[in-house]
LORO-802434 format. One record per atom (N, C-alpha, C, CB): atom name; residue in three letters; residue number from 1; x, y, z. Coordinates in Angstrom, 3 decimals. Glycine has a CB too. Layout:
! residues N
+------+------+------+----------+----------+----------+
! name ! resn ! resi !     east !    north !       up !
+------+------+------+----------+----------+----------+
!   CA !  ALA !  NUM !        X !        Y !        Z !
...
+------+------+------+----------+----------+----------+
//
This chain:
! residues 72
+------+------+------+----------+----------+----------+
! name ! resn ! resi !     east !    north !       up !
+------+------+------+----------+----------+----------+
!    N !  UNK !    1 !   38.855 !   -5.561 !   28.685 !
!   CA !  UNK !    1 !   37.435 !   -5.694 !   28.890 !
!    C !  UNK !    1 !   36.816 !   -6.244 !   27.605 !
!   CB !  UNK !    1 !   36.797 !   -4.337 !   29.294 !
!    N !  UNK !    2 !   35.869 !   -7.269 !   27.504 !
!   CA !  UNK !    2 !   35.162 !   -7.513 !   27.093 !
!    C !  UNK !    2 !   34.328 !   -7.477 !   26.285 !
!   CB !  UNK !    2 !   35.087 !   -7.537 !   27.429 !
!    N !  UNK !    3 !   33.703 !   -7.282 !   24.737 !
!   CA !  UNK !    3 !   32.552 !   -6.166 !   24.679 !
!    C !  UNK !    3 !   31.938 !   -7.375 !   23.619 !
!   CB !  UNK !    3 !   32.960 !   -4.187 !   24.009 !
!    N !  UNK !    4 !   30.295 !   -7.039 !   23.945 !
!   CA !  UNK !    4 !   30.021 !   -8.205 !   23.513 !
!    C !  UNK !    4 !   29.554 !   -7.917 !   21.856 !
!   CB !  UNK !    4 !   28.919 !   -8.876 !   24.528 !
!    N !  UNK !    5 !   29.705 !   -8.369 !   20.642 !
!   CA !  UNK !    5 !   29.391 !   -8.159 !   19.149 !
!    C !  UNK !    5 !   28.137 !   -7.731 !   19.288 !
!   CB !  UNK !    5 !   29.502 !   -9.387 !   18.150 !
!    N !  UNK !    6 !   28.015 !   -6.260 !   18.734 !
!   CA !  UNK !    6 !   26.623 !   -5.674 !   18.109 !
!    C !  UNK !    6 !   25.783 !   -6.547 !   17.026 !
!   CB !  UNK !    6 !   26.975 !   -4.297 !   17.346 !
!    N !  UNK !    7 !   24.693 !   -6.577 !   17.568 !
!   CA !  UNK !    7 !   24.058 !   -7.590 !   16.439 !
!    C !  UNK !    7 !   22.945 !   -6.744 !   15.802 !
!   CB !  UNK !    7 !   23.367 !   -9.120 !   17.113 !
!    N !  UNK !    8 !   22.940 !   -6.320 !   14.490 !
!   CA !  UNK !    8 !   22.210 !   -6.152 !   13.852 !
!    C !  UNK !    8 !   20.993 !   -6.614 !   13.097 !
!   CB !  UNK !    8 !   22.698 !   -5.938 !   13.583 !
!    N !  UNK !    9 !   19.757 !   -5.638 !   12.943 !
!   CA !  UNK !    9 !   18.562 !   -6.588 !   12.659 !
!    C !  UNK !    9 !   18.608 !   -6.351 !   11.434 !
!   CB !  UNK !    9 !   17.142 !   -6.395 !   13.300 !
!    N !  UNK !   10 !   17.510 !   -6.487 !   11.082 !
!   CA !  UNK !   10 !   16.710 !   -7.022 !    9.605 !
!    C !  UNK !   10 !   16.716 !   -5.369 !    8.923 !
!   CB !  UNK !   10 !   14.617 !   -7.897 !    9.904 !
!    N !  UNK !   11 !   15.547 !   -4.888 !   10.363 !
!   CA !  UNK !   11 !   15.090 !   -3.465 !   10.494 !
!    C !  UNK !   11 !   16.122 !   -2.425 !   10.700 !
!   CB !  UNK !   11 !   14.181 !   -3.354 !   11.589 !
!    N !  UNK !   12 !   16.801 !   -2.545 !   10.958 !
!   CA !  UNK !   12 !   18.243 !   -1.602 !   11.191 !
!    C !  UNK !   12 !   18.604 !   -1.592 !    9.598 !
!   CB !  UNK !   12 !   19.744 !   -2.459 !   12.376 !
!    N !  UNK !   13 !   18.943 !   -2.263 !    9.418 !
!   CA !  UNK !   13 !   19.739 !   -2.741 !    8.183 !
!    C !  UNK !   13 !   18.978 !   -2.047 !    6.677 !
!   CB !  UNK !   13 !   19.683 !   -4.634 !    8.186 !
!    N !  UNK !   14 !   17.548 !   -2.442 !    6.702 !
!   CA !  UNK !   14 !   17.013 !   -1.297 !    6.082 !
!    C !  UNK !   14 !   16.284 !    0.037 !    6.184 !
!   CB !  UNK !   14 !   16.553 !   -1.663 !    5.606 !
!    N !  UNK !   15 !   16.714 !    0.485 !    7.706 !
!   CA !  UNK !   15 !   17.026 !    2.117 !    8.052 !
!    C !  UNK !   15 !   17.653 !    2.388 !    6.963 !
!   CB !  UNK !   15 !   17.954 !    2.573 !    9.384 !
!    N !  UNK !   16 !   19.008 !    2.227 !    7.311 !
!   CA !  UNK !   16 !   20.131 !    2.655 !    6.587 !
!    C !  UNK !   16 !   20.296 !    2.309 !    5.420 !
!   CB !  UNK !   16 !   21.117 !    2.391 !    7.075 !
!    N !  UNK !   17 !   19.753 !    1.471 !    4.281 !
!   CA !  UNK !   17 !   19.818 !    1.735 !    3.207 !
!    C !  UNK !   17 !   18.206 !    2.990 !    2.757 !
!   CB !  UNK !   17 !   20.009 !    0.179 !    2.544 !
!    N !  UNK !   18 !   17.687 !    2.884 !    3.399 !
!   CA !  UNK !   18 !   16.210 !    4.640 !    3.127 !
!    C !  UNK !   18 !   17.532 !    5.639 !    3.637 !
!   CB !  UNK !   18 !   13.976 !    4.868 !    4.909 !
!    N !  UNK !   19 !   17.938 !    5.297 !    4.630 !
!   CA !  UNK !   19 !   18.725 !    6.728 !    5.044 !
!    C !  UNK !   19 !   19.648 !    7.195 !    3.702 !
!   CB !  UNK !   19 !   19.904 !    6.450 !    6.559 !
!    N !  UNK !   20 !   20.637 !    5.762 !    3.096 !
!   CA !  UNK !   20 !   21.609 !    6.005 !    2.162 !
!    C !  UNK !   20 !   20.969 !    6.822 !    0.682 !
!   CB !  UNK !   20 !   22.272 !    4.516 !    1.878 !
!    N !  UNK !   21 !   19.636 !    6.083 !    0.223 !
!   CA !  UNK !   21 !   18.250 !    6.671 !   -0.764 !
!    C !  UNK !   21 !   18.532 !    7.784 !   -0.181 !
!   CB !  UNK !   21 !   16.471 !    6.094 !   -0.644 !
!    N !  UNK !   22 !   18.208 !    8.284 !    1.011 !
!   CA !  UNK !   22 !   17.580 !    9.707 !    0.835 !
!    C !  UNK !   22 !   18.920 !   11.004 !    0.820 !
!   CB !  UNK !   22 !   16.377 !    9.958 !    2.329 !
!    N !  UNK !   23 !   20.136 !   10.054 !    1.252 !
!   CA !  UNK !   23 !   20.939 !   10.323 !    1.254 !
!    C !  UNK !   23 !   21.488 !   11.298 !   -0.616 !
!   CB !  UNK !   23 !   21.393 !    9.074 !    1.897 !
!    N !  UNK !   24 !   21.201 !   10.195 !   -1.256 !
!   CA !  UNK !   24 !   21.841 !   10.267 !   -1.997 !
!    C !  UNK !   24 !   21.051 !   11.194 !   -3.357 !
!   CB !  UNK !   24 !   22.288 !    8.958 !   -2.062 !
!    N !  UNK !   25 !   19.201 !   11.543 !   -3.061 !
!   CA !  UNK !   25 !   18.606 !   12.107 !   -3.687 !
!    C !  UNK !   25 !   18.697 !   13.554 !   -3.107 !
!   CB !  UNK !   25 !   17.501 !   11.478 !   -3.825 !
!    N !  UNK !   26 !   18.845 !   13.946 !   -1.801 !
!   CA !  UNK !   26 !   19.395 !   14.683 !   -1.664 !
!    C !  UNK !   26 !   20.382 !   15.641 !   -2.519 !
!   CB !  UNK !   26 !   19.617 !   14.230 !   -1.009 !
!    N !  UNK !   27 !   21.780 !   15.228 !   -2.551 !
!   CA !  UNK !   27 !   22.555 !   15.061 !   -2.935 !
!    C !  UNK !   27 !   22.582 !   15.766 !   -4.710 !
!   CB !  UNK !   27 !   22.651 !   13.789 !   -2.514 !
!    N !  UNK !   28 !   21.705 !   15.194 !   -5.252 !
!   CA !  UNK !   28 !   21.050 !   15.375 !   -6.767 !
!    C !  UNK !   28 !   20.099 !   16.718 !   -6.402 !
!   CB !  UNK !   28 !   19.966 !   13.772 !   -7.412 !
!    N !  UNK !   29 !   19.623 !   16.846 !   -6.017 !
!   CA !  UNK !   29 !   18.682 !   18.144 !   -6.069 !
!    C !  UNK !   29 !   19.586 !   19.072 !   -5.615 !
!   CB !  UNK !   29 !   17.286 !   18.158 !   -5.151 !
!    N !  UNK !   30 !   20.775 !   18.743 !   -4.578 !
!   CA !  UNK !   30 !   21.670 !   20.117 !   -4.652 !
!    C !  UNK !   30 !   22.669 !   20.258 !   -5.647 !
!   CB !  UNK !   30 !   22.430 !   20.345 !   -3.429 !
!    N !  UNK !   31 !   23.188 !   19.545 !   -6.091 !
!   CA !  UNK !   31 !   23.912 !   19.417 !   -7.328 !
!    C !  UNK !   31 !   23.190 !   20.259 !   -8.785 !
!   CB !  UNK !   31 !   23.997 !   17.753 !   -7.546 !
!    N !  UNK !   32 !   22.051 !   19.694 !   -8.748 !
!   CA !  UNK !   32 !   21.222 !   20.113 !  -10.269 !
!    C !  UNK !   32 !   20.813 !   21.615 !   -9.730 !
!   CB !  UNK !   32 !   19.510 !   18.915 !  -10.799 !
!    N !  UNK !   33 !   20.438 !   22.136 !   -8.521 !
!   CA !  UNK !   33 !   20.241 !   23.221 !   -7.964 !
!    C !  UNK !   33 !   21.214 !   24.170 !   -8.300 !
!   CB !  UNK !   33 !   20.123 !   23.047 !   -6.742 !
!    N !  UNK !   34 !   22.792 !   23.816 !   -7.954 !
!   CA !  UNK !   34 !   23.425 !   24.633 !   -7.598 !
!    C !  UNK !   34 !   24.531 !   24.912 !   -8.763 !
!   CB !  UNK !   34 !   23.798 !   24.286 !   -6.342 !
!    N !  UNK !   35 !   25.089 !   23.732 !   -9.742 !
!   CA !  UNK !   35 !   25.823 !   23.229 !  -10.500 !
!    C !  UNK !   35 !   25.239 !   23.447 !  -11.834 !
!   CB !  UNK !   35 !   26.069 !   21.998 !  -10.131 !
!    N !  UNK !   36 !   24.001 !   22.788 !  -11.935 !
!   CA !  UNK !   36 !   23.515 !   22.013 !  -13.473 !
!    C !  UNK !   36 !   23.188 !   23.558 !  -14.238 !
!   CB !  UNK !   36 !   21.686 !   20.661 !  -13.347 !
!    N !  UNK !   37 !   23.299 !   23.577 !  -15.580 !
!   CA !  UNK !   37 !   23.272 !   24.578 !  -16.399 !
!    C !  UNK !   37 !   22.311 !   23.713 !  -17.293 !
!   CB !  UNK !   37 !   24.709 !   25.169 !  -16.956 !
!    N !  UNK !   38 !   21.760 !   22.555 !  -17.209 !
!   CA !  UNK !   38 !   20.778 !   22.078 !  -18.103 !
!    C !  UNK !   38 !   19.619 !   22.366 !  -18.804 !
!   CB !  UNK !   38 !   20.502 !   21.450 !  -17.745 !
!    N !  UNK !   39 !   18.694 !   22.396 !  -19.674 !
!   CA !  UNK !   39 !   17.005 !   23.358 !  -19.622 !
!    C !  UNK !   39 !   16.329 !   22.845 !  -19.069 !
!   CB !  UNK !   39 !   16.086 !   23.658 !  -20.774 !
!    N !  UNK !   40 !   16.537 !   21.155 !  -18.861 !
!   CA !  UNK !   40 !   15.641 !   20.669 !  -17.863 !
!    C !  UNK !   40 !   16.270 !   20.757 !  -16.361 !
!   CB !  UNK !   40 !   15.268 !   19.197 !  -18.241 !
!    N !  UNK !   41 !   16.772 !   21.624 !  -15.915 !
!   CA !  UNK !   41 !   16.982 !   21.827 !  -14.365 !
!    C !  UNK !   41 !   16.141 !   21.577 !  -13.770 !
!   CB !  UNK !   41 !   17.261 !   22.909 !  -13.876 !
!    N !  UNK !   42 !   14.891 !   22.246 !  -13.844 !
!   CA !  UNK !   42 !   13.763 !   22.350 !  -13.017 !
!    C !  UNK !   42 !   13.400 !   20.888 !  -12.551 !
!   CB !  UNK !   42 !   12.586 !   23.069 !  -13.782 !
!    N !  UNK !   43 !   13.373 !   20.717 !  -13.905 !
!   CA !  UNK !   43 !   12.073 !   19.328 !  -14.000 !
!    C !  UNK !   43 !   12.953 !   18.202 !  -13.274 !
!   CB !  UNK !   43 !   11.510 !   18.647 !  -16.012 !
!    N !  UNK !   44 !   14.403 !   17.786 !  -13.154 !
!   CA !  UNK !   44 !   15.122 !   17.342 !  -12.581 !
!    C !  UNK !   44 !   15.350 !   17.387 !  -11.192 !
!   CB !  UNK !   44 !   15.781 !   17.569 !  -13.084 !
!    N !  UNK !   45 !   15.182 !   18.312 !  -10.791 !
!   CA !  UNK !   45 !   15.086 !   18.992 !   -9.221 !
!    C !  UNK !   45 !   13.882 !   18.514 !   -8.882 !
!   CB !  UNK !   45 !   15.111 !   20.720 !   -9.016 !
!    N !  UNK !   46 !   12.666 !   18.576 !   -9.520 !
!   CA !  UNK !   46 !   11.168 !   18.418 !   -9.112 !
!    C !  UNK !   46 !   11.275 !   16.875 !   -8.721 !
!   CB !  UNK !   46 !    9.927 !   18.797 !  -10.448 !
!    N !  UNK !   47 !   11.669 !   15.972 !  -10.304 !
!   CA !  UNK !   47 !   11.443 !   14.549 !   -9.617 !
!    C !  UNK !   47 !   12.339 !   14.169 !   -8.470 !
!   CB !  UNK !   47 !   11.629 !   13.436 !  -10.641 !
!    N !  UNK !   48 !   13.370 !   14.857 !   -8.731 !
!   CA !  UNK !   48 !   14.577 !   14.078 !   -7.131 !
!    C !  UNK !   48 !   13.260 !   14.720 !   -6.179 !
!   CB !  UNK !   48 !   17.005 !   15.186 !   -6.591 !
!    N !  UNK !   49 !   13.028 !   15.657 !   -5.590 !
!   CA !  UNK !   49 !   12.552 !   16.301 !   -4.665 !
!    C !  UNK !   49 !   11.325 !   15.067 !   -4.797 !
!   CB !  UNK !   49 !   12.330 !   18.032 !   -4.870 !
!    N !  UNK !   50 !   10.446 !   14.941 !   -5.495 !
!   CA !  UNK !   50 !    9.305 !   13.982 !   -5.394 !
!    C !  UNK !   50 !    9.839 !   12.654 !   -4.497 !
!   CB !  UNK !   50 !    8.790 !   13.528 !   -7.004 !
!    N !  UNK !   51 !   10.851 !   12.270 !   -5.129 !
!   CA !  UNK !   51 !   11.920 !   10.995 !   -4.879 !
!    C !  UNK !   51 !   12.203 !   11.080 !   -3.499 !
!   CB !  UNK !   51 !   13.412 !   11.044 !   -5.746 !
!    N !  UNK !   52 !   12.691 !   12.225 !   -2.779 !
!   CA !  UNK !   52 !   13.408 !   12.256 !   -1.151 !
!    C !  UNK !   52 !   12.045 !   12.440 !   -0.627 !
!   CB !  UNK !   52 !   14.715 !   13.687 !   -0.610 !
!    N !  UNK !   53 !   10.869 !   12.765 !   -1.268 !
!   CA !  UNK !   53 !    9.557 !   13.323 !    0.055 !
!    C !  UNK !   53 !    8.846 !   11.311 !   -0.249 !
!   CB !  UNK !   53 !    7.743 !   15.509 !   -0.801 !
!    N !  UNK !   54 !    8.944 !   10.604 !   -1.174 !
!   CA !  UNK !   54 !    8.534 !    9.365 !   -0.884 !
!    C !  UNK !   54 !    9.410 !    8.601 !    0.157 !
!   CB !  UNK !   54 !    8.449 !    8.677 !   -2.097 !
!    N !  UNK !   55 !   10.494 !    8.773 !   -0.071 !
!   CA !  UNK !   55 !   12.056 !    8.102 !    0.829 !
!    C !  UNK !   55 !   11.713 !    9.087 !    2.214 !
!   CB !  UNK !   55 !   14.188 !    8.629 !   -0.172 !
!    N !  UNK !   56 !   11.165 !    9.772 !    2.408 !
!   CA !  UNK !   56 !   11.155 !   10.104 !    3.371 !
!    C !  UNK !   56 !    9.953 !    9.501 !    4.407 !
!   CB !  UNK !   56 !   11.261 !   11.288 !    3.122 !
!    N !  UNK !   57 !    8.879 !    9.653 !    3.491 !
!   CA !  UNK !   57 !    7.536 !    8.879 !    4.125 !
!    C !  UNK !   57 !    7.860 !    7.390 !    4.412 !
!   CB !  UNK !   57 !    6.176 !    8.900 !    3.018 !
!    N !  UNK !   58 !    8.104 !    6.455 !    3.492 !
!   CA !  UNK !   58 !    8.758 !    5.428 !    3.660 !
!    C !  UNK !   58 !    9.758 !    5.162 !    4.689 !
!   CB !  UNK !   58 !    9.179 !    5.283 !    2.702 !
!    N !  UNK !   59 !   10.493 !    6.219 !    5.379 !
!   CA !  UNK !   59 !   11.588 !    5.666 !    6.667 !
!    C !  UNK !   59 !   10.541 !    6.436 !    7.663 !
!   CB !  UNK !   59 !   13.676 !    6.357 !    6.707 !
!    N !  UNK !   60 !    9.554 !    7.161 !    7.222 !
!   CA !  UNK !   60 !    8.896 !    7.585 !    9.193 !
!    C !  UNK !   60 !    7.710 !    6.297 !    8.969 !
!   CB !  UNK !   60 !    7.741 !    9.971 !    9.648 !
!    N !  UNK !   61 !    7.782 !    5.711 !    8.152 !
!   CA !  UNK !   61 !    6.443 !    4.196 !    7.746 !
!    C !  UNK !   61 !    7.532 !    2.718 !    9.047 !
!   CB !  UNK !   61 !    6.593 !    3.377 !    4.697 !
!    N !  UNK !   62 !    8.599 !    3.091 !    7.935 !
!   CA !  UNK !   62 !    9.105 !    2.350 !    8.927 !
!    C !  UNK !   62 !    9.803 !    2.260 !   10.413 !
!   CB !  UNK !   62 !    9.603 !    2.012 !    8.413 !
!    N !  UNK !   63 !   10.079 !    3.531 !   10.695 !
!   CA !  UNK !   63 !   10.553 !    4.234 !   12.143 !
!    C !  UNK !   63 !    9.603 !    3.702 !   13.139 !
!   CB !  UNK !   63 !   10.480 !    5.997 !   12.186 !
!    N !  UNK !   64 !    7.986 !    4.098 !   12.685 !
!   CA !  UNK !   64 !    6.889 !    3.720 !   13.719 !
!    C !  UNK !   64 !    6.487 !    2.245 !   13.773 !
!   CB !  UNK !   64 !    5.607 !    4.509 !   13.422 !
!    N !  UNK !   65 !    7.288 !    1.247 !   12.647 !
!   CA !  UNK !   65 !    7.080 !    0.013 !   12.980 !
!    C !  UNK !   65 !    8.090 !   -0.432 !   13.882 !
!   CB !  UNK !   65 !    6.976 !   -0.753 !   11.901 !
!    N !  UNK !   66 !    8.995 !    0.201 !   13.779 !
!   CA !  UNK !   66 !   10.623 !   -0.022 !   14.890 !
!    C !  UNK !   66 !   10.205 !    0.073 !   16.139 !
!   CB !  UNK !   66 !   11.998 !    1.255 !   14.810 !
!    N !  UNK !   67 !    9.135 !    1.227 !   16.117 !
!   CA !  UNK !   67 !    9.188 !    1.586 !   17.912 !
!    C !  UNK !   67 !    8.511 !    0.234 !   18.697 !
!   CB !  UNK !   67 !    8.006 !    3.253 !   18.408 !
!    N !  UNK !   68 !    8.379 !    0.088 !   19.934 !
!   CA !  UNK !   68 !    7.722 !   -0.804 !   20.744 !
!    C !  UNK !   68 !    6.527 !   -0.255 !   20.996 !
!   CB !  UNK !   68 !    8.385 !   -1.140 !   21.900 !
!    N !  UNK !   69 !    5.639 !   -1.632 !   20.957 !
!   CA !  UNK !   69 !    4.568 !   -1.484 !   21.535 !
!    C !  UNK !   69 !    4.298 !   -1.191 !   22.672 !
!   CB !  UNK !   69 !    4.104 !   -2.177 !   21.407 !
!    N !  UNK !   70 !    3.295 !   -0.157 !   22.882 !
!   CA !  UNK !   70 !    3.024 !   -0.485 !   24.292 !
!    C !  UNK !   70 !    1.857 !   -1.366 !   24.569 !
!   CB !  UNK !   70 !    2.830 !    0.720 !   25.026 !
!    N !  UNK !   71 !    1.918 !   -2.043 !   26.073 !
!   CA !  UNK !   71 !    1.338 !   -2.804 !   26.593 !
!    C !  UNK !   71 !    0.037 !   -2.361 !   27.249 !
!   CB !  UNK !   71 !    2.136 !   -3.302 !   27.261 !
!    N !  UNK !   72 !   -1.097 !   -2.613 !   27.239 !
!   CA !  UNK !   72 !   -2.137 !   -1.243 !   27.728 !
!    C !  UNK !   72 !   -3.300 !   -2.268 !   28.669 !
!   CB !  UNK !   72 !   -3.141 !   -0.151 !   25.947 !
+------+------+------+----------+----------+----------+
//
């Protein structure tokens, strides 16, 4: 059978690099959380955390440009 090549957009394409961002600030705030013995822990945790709540606004900014219009 057949299957025809997935074609990827523009908009897909930078989903997934916000997803990989938020992915990866994530990632740092549990690390420095759970791991880091540093004095600046805190303050490290604060900016990642600042960092994933912009990366986050930024992919629901772009989620609602993804969706379709409706026709009215």
């Amino acid at each position: 059978m057949y299957k025809k090549p997935v074609r990827i957009t523009e908009k897909q394409v930078q989903l997934c690099y916000l997803l990989e961002q938020l992915y990866d600030q994530v990632n740092i705030v549990i690390h420095d959380a759970v791991l880091s013995r540093a004095s600046n822990r805190l303050s490290v945790i604060e900016s990642a955390a600042k960092e994933v709540e912009r990366v986050s606004k930024e992919m629901q900014q772009h989620v609602n440009s993804m969706r379709r219009k409706r026709k009215e």
